[in-house]
C-alpha positions as semicolon CSV with decimal commas, in nm:
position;residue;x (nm);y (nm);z (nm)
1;X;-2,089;1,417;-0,061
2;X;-2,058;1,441;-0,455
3;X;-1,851;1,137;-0,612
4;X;-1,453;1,231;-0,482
5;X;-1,411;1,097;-0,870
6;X;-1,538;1,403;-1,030
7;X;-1,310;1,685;-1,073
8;X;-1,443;2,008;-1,002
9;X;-1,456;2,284;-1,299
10;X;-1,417;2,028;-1,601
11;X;-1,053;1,948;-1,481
12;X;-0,942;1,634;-1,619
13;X;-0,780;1,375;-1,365
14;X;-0,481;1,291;-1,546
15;X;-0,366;1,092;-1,259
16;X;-0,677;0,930;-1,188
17;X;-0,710;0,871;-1,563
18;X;-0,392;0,707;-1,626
19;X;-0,364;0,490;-1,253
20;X;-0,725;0,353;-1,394
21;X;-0,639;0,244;-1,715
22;X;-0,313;0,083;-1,610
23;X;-0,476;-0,086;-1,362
24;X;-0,862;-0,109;-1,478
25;X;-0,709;-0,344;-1,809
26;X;-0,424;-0,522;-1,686
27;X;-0,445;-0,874;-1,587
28;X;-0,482;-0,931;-1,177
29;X;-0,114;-1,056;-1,147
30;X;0,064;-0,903;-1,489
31;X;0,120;-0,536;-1,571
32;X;0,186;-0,335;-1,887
33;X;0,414;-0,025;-1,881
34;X;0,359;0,266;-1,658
35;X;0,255;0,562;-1,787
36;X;0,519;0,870;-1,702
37;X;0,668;0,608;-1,395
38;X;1,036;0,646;-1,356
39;X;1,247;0,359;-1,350
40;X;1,288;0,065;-1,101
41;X;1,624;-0,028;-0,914
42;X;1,721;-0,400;-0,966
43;X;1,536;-0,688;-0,823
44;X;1,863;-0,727;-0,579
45;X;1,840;-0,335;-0,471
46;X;1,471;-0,343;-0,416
47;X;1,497;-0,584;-0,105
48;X;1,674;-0,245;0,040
49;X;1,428;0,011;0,188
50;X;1,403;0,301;-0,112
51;X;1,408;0,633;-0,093
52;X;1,017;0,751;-0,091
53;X;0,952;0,397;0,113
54;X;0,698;0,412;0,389
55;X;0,910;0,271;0,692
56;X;0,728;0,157;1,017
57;X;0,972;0,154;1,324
58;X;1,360;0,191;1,366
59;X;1,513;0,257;0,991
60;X;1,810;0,055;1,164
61;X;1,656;-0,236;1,299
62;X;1,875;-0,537;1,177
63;X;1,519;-0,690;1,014
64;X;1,342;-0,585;0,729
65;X;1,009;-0,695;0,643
66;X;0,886;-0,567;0,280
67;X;0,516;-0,623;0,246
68;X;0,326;-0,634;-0,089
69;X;-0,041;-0,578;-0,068
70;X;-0,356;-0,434;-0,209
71;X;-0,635;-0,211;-0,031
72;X;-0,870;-0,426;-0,181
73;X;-0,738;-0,743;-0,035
74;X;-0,913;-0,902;0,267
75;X;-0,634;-1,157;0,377
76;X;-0,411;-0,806;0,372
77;X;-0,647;-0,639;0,575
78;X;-0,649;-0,936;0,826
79;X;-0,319;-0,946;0,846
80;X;-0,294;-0,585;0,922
81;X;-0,583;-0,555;1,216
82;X;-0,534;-0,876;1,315
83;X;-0,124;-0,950;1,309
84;X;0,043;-0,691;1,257
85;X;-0,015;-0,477;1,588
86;X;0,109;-0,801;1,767
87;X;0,425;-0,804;1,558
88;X;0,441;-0,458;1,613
89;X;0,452;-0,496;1,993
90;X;0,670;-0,750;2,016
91;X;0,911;-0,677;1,715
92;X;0,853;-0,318;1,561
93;X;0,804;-0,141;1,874
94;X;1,173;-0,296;2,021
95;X;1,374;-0,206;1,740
96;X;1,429;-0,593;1,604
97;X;1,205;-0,501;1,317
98;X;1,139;-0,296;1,038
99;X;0,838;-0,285;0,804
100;X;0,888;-0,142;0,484
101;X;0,517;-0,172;0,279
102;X;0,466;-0,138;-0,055
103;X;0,178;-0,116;-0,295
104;X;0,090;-0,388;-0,487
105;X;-0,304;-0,286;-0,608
106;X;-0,491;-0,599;-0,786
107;X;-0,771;-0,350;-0,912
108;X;-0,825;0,032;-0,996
109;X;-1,018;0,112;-0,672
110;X;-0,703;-0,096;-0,480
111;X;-0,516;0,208;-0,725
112;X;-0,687;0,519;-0,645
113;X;-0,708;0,414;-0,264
114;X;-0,329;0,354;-0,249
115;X;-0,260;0,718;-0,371
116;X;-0,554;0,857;-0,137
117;X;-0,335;0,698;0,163
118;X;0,037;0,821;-0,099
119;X;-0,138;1,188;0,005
120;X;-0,153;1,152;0,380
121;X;0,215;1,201;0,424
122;X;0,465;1,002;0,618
123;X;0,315;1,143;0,952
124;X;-0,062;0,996;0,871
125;X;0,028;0,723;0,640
126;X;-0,004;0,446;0,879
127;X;-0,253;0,572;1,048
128;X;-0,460;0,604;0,667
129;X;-0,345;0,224;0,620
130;X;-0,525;0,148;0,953
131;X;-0,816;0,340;0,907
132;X;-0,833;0,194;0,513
133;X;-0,765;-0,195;0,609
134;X;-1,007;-0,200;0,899
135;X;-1,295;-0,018;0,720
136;X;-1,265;-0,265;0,434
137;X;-1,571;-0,441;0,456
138;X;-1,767;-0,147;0,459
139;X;-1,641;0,076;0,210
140;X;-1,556;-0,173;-0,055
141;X;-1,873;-0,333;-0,038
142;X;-2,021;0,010;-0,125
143;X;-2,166;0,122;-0,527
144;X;-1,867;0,373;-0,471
145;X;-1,626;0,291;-0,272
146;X;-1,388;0,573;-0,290
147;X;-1,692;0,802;-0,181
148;X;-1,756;0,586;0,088
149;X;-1,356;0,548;0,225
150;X;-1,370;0,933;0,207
151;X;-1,613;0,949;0,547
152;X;-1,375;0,789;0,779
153;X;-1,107;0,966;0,672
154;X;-1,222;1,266;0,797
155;X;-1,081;1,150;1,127
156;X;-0,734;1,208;0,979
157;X;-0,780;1,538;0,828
158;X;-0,837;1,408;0,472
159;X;-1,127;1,612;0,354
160;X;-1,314;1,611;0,043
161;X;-1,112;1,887;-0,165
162;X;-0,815;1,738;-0,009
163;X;-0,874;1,388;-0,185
164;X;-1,004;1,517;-0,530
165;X;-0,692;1,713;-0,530
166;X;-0,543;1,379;-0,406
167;X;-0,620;1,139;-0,693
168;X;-0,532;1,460;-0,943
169;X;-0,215;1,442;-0,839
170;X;-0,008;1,251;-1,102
171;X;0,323;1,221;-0,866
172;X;0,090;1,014;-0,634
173;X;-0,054;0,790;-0,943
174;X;0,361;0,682;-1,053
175;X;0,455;0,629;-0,727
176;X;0,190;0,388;-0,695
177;X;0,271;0,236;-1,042
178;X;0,634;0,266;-0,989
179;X;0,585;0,002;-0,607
180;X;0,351;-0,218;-0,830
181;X;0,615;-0,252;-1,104
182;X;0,910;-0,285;-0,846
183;X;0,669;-0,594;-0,714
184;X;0,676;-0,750;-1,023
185;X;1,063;-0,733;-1,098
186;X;1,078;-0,920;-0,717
187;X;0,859;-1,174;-0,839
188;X;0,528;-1,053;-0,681
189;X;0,208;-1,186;-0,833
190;X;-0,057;-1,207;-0,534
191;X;-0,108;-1,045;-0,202
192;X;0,010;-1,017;0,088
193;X;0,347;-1,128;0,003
194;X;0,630;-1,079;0,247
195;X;1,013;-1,055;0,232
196;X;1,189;-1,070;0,523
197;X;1,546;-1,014;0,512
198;X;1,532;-1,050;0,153
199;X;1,356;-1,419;0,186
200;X;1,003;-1,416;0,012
201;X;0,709;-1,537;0,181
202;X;0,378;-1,567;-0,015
203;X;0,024;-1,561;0,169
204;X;-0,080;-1,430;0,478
205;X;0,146;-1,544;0,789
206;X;0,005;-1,576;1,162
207;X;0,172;-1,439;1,472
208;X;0,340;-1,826;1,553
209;X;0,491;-1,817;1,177
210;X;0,651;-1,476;1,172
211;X;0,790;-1,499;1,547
212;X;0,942;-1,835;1,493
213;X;1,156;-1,632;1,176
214;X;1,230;-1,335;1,358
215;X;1,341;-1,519;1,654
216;X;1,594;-1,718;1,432
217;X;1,714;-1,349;1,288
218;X;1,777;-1,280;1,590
219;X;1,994;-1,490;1,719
């Protein structure tokens, strides 16, 4: 497979282009302005699920989690193989709780994989996260990583054209930018960081933790 990077016919990647250097120069927890990214609500608003949000389980369920986190992260990748299909089966899956997730890329290849995954669509886009977060060690430990992410993504219909097209799609870039800066105006500056019910948790939370808050939301 030629490097998903390279744009076929000379086309320039303006997404690609501008998601790297906003991300590729920035410190790990500070940004700069986003290039051609709309504006953010309030810091108040944002602890409200968004239109454009990716929303696992019951929009209605009286608890909402927001999660912050990069591709690139490993204790975000734990806690989605190893935590989250727990809460999932005793929270999401019963209608108590709500995960809203969010981007919040520490590098450019954190970038470029969030708006691969932006491209699946709200059908797939969990399914991507899975398939992203559990293959971690592999393809990030790879000389190119986005080449390497592209192979088991294959299993969910994301093909080679598909994902060039993907990452030279500047709507996908912004809306990547645009949950990164939202982040920051919540007071984001490492991953995973969790608000539930508008309460901010920082750091990667075990099964025990988060069931001892839900269960007091509950009541």
């Amino acid at each position: 497979m030629r490097n998903i990077l390279i744009v076929a016919g000379g086309v320039v990647a303006v997404a690609a282009i501008a998601a790297g250097a906003y991300f590729g120069t920035r410190p790990a927890t500070t940004g700069t302005a986003p290039v051609a990214a709309v504006a953010t609500p309030d810091s108040s608003a944002l602890a409200a699920v968004q239109p454009g949000d990716h929303v696992l389980g019951d929009p209605k369920a009286p608890i909402t989690v927001i999660e912050y986190a990069s591709l690139t992260c490993s204790h975000c990748a734990q806690f989605h193989t190893q935590v989250l299909p727990e809460i999932k089966k005793k929270w999401i899956d019963t209608g108590k709780v709500k995960l809203v997730y969010r981007d919040f890329p520490l590098d450019q290849v954190a970038a470029k994989a969030a708006q691969i995954a932006e491209c699946a669509g709200n059908d797939r886009y969990f399914g991507v996260l899975d398939i992203i977060f559990r293959g971690q060690p592999q393809w990030l430990a790879s000389a190119d990583p986005l080449t390497e992410l592209a192979k088991p993504l294959r299993i969910a219909g994301m093909g080679e054209n598909e994902i060039k097209a993907c990452l030279a799609n500047e709507a996908m870039s912004n809306a990547v930018i645009n949950d990164y800066k939202a982040g920051e105006q919540m007071g984001v500056n490492s991953t995973p960081t969790l608000f539930i019910n508008g309460q901010l948790y920082r750091g990667s939370r075990s099964v025990e933790d988060l069931d001892g808050v839900f269960g007091k939301l509950a009541k």
